[in-house]
C-alpha positions, 0 to 999 in steps of 0.5 A: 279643671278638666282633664283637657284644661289640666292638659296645659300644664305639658312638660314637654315642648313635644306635649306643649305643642298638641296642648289645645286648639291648633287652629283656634285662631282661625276659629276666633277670627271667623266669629269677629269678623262676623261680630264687626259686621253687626256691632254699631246696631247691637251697641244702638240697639241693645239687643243679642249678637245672633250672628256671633252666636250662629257663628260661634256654634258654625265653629263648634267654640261653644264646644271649647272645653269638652274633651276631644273623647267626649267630640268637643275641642278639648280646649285649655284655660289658655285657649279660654283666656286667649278667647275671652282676649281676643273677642274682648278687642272686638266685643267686650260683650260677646267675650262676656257672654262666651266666657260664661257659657264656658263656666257654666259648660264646664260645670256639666263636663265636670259634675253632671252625672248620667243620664244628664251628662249623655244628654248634654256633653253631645249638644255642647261638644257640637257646638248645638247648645248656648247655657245662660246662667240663673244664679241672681236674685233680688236681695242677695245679688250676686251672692252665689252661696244664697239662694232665696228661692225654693226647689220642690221636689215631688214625684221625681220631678223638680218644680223650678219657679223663679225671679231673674233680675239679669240674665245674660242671653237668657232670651236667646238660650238653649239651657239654662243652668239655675240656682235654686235653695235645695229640696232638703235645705235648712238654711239659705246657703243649701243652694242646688244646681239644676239644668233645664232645657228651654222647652221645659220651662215658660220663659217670660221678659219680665222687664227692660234692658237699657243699660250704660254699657254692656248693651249687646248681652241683653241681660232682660229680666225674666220669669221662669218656670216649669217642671224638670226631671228630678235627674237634671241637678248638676252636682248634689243637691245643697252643695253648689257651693263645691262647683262654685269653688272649683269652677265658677269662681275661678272661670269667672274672674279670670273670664271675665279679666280676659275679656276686660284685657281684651277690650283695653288692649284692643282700645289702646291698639286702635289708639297707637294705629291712629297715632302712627297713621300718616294722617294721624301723625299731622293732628298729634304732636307724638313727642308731646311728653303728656301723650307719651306719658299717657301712653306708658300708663295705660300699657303699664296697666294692661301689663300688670293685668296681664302678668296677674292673669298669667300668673293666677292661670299658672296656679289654677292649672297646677291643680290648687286647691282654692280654699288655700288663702292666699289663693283666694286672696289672689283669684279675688285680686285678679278681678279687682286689679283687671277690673280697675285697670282695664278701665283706667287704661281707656281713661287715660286714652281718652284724655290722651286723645282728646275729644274727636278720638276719645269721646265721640261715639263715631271716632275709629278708637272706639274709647267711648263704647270700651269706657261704657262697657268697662264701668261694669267691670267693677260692679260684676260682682262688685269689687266693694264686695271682694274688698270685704272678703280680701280683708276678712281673708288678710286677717287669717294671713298674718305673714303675708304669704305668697304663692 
């Protein structure tokens, strides 16, 4: 990670307590309350929190993982995990879309090269700057080591033409950081890195978004297309799949399973302060040993969740080195587990709540948006796809090895 990220790994309670983001909560606080005001029409609506965003940029958090040298916030994993939590009990969608920008934020902190990185590193470090990701294409999915679509390069410029089937907040983007097969590829896992303004480029909606749940990213398909300067590559040219292994991956599944966490955990909070509301505690027999048992489930899913997450945050910020197997294997196991969990935590609220508190869309719970939002879970890089890989992986670890 950066050298802020790696700061979290202090020896000292006196190094401890200048790790990260002192008044981060305050910051988190002023971006829900402004995301609640706005959730039911964005969930209706399927379109973009803009005013999470605006508010996100207002606090400088798009700023989180710059280094305090370089006038970012010089945030921590802890800090990225403890924001992907915290949005998620608010907004599972807004979570997503912050802790991605966080990935692909960090991908300039730590592989762009000058003069790319002067002219990046001010704008995110201030909190001017939201990155989507273009890393999806039709027929590979989301297979980030494959790209099918060609990057030209001609008299010092790069030629970007490009088929985005999802692309989370890509209409509301300052920059976009794209996947395409390299200039000088001789086979379709040379995939390249490259940044392009908005300005650069033609940005065309190329169809709809209606989806189950999720709705607030407003992940349109779109079109892109233009010329960049041939300096804006992100790492070097075919080897993504370095940035992948030290940054995307990692960021991703523990992002993302920060966010989920969050939408649970804030799912099964809203469910435990109906229950011990006055008026709650007249329409729930709360020694019911079916509600309760419930209830024990679902925070014993979250509890497992949590205690992964911690403990593949505690490997990520000892520095590893992630080709390790059983640290794939465990990176891969994050994300299925919370991804799987998460969701059956919020099923097993529902049914403990029953139809009124857990089905309809105008109850106080909010178990109807989180369900939606959490069947994606398992589909966001599907976890059929990461079994296959485990498995593959298990084979090369025949003493079961832990970390």
């Amino acid at each position: 990670m950066t050298t802020a990220m790696t700061t979290a790994t202090a020896t000292t309670s006196e190094d401890a307590d200048r790790a990260g983001v002192p008044d981060l909560a305050e910051r988190l606080a002023a971006v829900t309350q402004v995301a609640e005001q706005h959730l039911d029409r964005h969930d209706r609506d399927a379109t973009f929190p803009e005013e999470a965003l605006a508010e996100l940029r207002n606090t400088r958090l798009l700023g989180l993982l710059v280094p305090k040298e370089e006038g970012g916030l010089g945030g921590t994993l802890d800090d990225l995990i403890e924001a992907g939590i915290v949005l998620g009990r608010t907004d599972m969608s807004l979570s997503m879309i912050f802790v991605m920008h966080c990935q692909q934020a960090e991908a300039v902190v730590r592989h762009a090269a000058s003069p790319l990185r002067e002219e990046l590193i001010p704008l995110l470090a201030s909190g001017r700057m939201y990155l989507a990701s273009v890393t999806t294409e039709s027929g590979k999915g989301a297979d980030l080591f494959k790209s099918e679509a060609p990057l030209h390069e001609s008299e010092g410029t790069l030629e970007v033409d490009r088929a985005v089937p999802i692309s989370t907040g890509g209409t509301s983007a300052d920059g976009f950081l794209i996947t395409m097969r390299s200039p000088y590829a001789t086979a379709d896992h040379h995939v390249s890195l490259v940044y392009a303004h908005r300005h650069q480029l033609d940005v065309e909606v190329a169809g709809e978004w209606r989806p189950l749940g999720m709705r607030a990213t407003h992940s349109l398909p779109l079109r892109i297309s233009g010329r960049i300067p041939g300096h804006q590559v992100i790492g070097e040219h075919g080897a993504f799949h370095r940035i992948v292994q030290s940054v995307f991956g990692p960021l991703a599944h523990l992002g993302w399973s920060a966010a989920w966490l969050g939408t649970a955990s804030g799912a099964l909070s809203r469910v435990l302060h109906l229950l011990r509301d006055p008026a709650g505690r007249k329409r729930f027999d709360l020694r019911s040993e079916l509600l309760l048992t419930r209830l024990s489930r679902a925070r014993q899913r979250l509890e497992t969740v949590h205690a992964l997450l911690r403990r593949t945050q505690a490997l990520a910020e000892s520095g590893t080195d992630w080709s390790v197997t059983s640290h794939q294997l465990l990176l891969n196991n994050l994300k299925i587990t919370a991804a799987e969990e998460c969701h059956a935590a919020v099923q097993e609220l529902i049914d403990a709540v029953g139809l009124k508190h857990g089905y309809l869309q105008d109850s106080p719970t909010g178990l109807e948006k989180a369900l939606r939002d959490l069947r994606s879970a398992v589909l966001n890089f599907s976890n059929d796809r990461l079994h296959l890989a485990d498995g593959r992986l298990c084979l090369l670890d025949p003493d079961v090895r832990f970390h």
